[in-house]
C-alpha positions in Angstrom: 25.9 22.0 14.0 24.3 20.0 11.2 26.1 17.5 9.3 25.7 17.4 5.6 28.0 15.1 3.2 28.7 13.7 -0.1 27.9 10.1 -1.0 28.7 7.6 -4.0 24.9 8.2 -5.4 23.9 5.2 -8.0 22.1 7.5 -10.6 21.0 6.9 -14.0 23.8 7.2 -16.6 22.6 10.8 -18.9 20.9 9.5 -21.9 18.1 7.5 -19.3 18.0 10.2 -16.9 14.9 11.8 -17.8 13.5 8.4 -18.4 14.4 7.2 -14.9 13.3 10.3 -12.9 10.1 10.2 -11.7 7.5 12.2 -9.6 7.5 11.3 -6.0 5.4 8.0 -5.4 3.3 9.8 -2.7 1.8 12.2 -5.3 -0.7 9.9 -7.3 -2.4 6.7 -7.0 -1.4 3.5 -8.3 -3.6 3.9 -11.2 -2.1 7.1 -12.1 1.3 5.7 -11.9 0.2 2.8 -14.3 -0.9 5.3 -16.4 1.9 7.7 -16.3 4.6 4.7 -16.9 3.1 3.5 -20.2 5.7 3.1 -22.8 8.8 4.0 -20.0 10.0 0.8 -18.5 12.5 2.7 -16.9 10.2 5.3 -14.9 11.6 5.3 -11.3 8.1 4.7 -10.5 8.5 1.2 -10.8 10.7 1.1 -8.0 8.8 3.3 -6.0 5.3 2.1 -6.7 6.3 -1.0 -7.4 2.6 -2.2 -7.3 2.1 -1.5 -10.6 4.0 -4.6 -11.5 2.0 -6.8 -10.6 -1.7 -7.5 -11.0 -4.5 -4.9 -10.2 -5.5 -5.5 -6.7 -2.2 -6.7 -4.8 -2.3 -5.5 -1.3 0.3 -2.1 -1.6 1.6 -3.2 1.6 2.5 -7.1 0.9 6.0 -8.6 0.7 5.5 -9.2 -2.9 5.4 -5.3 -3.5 8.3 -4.9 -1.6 10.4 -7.9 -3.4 9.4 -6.1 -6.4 11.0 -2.8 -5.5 14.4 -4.7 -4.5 14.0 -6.4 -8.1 13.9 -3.5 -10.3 15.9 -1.2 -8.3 18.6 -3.9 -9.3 17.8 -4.0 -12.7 18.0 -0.7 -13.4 21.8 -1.0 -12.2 22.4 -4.8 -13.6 21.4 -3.2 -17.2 23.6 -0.3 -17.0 20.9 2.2 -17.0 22.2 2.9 -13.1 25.6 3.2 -11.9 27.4 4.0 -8.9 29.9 7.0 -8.8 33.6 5.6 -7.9 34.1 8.4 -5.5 31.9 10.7 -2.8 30.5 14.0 -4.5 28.3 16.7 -4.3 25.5 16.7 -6.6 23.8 21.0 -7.4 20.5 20.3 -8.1 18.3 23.4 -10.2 15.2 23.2 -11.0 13.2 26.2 -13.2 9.5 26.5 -13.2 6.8 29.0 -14.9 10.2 31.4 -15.0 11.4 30.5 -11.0 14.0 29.0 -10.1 15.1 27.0 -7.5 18.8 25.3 -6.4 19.4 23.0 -4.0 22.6 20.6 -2.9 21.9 16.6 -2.9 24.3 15.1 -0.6 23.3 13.0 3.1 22.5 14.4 6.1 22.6 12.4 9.9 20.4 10.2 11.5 21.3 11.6 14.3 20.7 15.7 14.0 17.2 14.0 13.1 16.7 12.4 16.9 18.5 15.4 18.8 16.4 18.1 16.6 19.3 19.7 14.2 17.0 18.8 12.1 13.6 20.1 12.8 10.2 19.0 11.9 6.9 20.7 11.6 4.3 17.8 10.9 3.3 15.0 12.6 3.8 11.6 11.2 1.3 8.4 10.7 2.5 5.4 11.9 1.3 3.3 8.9 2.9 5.5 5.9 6.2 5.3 8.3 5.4 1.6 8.0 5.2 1.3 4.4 8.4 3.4 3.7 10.6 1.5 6.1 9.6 -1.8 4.6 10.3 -0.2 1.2 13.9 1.5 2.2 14.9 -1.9 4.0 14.2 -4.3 1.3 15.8 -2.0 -1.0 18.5 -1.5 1.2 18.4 2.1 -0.4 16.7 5.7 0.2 15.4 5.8 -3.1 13.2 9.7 -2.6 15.0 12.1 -1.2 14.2 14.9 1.5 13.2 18.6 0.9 15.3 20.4 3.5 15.1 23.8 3.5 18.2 26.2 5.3 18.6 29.8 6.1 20.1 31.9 3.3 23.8 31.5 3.4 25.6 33.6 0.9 29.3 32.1 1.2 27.3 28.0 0.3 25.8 29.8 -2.5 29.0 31.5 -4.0 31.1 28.6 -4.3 27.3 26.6 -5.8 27.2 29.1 -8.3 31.0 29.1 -9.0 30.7 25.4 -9.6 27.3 25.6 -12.1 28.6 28.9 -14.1 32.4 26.7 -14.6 31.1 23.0 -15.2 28.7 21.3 -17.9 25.8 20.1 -16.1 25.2 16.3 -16.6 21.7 15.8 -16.8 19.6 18.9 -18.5 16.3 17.8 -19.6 12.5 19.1 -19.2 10.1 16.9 -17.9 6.4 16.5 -19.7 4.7 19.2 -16.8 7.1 21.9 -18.1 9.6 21.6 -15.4 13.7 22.0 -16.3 15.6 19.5 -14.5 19.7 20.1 -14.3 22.2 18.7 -12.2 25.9 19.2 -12.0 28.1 16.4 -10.3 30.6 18.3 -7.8 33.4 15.9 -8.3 36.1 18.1 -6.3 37.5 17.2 -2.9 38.1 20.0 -1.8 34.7 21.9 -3.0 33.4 19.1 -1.4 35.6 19.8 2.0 34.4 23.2 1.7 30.8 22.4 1.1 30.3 20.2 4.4 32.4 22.7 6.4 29.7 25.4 5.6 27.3 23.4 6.6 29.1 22.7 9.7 28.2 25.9 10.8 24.8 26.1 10.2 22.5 25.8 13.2 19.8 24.2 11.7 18.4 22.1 8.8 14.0 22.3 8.3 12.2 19.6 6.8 10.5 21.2 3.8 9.0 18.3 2.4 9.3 14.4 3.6 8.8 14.1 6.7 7.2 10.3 6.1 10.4 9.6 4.3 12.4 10.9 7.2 11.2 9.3 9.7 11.2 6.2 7.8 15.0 6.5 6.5 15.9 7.3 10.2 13.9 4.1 11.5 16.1 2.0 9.3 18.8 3.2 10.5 17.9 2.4 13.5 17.4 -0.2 12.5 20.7 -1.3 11.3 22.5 -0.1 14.4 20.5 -2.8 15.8 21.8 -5.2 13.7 25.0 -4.5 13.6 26.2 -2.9 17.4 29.6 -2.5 16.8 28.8 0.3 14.2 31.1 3.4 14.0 28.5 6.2 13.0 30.8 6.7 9.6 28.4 3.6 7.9 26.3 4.7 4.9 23.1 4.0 7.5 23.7 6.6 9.7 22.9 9.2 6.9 20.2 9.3 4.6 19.6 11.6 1.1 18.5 14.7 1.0 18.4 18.0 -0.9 19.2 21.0 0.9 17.7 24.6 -0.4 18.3 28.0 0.5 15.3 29.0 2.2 15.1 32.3 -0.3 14.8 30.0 -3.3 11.5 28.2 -1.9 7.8 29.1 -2.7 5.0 27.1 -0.9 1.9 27.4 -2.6 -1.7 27.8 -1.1 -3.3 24.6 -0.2 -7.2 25.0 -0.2 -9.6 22.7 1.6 -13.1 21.4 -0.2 -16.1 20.4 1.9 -18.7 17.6 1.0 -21.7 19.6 3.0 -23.2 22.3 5.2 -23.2 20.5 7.7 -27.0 20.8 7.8 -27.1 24.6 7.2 -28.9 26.6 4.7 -26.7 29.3 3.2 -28.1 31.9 5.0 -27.1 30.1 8.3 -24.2 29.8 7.6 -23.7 33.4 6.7 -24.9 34.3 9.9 -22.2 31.6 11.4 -19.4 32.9 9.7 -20.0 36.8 10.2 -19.7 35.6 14.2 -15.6 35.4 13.1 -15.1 36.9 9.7 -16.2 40.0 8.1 -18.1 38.4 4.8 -17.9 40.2 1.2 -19.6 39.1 -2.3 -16.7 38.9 -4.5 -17.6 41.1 -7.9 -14.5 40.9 -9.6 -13.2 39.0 -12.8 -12.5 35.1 -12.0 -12.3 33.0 -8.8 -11.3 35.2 -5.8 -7.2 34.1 -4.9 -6.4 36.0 -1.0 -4.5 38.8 -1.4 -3.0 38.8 2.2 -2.4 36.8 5.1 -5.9 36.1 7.0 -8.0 36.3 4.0 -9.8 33.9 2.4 -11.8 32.9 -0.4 -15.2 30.9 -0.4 -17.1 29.3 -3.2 -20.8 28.4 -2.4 -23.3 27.9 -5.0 -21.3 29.4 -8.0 -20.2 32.3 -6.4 -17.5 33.7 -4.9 -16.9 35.3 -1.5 -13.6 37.1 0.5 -13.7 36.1 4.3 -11.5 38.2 6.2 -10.3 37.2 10.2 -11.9 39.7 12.9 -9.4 40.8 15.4 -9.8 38.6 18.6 -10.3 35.5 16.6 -6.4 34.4 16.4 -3.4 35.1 18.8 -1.0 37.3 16.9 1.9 36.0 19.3 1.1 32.0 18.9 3.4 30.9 15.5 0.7 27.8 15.1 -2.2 29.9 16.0 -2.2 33.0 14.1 -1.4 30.7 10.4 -4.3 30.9 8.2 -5.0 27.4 8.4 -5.3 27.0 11.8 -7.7 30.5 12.0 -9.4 28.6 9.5 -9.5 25.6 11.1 -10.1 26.8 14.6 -13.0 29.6 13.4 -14.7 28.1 10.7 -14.1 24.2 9.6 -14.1 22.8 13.3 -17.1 25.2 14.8 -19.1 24.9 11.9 -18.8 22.3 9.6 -18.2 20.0 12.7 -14.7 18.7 11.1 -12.1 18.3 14.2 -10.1 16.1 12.7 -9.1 16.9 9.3 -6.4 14.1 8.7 -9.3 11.6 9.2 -12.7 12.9 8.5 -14.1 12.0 5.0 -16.3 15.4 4.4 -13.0 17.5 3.8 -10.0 16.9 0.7 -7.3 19.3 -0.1 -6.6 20.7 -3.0 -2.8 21.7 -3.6 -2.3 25.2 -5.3 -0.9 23.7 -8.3 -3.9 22.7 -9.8 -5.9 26.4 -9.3 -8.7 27.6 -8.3 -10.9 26.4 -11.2 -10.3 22.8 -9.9 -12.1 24.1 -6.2 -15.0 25.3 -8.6 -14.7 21.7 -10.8 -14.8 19.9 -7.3 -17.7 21.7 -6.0 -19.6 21.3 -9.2 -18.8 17.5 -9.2 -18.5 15.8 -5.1 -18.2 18.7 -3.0 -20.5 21.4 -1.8 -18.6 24.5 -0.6 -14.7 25.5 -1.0 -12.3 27.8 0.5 -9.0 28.9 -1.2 -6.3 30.3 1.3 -3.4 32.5 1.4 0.3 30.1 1.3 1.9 29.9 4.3 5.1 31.4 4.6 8.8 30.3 4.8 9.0 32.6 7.9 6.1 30.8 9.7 7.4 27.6 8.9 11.0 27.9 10.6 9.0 29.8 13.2 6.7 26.7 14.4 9.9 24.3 13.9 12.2 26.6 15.9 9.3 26.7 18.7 9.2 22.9 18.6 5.8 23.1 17.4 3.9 21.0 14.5 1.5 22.7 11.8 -1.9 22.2 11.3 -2.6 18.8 8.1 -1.9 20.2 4.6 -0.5 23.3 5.7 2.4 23.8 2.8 2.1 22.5 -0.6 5.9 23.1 -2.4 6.3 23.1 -6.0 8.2 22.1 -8.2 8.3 18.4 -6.8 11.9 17.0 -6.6 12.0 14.3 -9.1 13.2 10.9 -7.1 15.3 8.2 -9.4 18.3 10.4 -10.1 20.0 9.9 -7.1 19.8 7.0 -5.0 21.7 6.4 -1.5 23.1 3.0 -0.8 23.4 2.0 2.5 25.7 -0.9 2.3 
């Protein structure tokens, strides 16, 4: 049974909020982030990406950009733009986008339904951004982003949510520059509270949408401190670590497409022929870039045209969760065989392209450092829990979810 729980979150006080809350540091460069912070002092991302405090060039992994973080996490609170709650709360989290809209609860789930699989992942993790993250939650002695986590549909946690939103004020309700409304209500009530953890006491499961870096890293630190300190009772703020958790109906995961820097020495007619071995192969004649309209199509952009692949039968097993996904028939049929790319996460020939930006940014990509792209259908929410419940990981850059949770409005001490 998962364990899910309120916290005293340190969060900006309302008139900074949308100051303070920031993207989440793993979405841009430290250039952008330079860029993005000009004239905002107060941007989270200076606690995040803390690198851009100090001179161009700093190694992002040096004590110095660590040191920094600590620094202007504690300012934030030492000026009064940050400050504690005085009591444990709930926080309902909503956020509206192009029309959609999404809420979620921000409270602290365990350390430990991480290591015995309540909570279930789907990606692998890289040892060095677990690294950086850990160095960055320890010196700030903080989880300063917190996890998507994504739970089946669960109508009486949504009644008494929706209760609280349609009979409170919200505290923060502001829209960022990217269009996105941001609202929060503090639940403030013991007893909702009571009733909120309960609930989630009897949920089987809690999915990592989004975070899985983060997760690991926040768990590794807490680790960590049961290291340090062996006469813990499991009830210190380090056993937990922040989170938002979403009904898995609210959710959207966008298509993320993959871009490809040659032909691997094919001509296009070769690789025509190569592709027609495992997909049935259409010019695309209608108006704009060709989007799939169904699971195992795909788009393909070659020399200013457009394409629809489709998956023969044969190519995929229908009863495999990882293998029938479109990105692994993709991977497995197409990018691997032919293009000679068997390790996406590493090779240099192949970026990814979240669906956020559109399709005109595969055409911009091609016209610019790429040669050939291929847009994909989104994976679902159903596949997802599917490969987690099966303990199995997805292929890289399977999901892209939007709208990103903003990171800066709630922060979890853990001492």
């Amino acid at each position: 049974m998962a364990v899910f729980k309120p916290f005293k979150a340190l969060r900006p006080v309302p008139e900074y909020a949308d100051k303070v809350g920031a993207l989440p540091y793993d979405v841009m460069n430290s250039a952008e982030a330079r860029e993005m912070t000009k004239g905002n002092p107060l941007s989270f991302l200076h606690v995040d990406k803390a690198e851009i405090d100090l001179p161009e060039g700093t190694d992002l992994y040096s004590e110095q950009v660590y040191l920094k973080a600590r620094e202007n996490l504690d300012a934030l609170e030492s000026k009064g733009v940050c400050r504690s709650d005085e009591k444990n709360c709930f926080y309902i989290y909503r956020q509206i986008m192009n029309g959609r809209s999404q809420t979620g609860l921000v409270g602290c789930a365990s350390i430990d339904d991480y290591m015995n699989n309540i909570i279930k992942k789907h990606e692998f993790t890289r040892a060095d951004k677990e690294a950086d993250r850990i160095r960055h939650v320890d010196y700030c002695d903080a989880n300063t982003g917190p996890i998507f986590l994504t739970y089946r549909k669960n109508d009486a946690l949504s009644d008494i949510i929706n209760a609280w939103k349609d009979s409170h004020s919200p505290v923060y309700d502001f829209v960022t520059d990217d269009g996105i409304a941001n609202t929060v209500w503090v639940v403030d009530c013991d007893e909702t509270n009571e009733k909120l953890s309960a609930l989630f006491g009897g949920t089987d499961y809690l999915y990592i949408a989004d975070g899985h870096h983060r997760c690991a890293s926040a768990v590794r630190v807490g680790q960590k401190r049961r290291e340090q300190y062996p006469d813990f009772n499991g009830n210190e703020e380090f056993n937990f670590f922040l989170a938002v958790a979403f009904p898995e109906n609210e959710l959207e995961i966008m298509d993320y497409n993959r871009v490809i820097k040659d032909l691997n020495g094919l001509t296009p007619e070769e690789l025509f022929e190569k592709l027609g071995e495992k997909f049935t192969l259409e010019s695309y004649n209608g108006v704009g870039q060709y989007k799939p309209e169904a699971k195992h199509s795909f788009g393909m952009f070659l020399d200013e045209k457009w394409y629809k692949l489709t998956a023969k039968d044969g190519t995929f097993d229908e009863n495999d969760p990882v293998d029938r996904l479109d990105v692994s028939i993709m991977q497995n049929n197409c990018i691997t065989p032919i293009f000679g790319i068997s390790d996406p996460r590493t090779d240099k020939r192949i970026d990814f392209v979240g669906g956020i930006r559109g399709l005109s940014e595969l055409e911009r990509r091609c016209e610019n450092d790429m040669r050939i792209a291929f847009s994909m259908y989104p994976t679902s929410l159903e596949d997802l829990m599917a490969i987690a419940d099966a303990g199995e990981v997805m292929p890289p850059k399977s999901t892209w979810f939007e709208p990103k949770l903003l990171s800066g409005l709630f922060i979890h001490k853990l001492s």
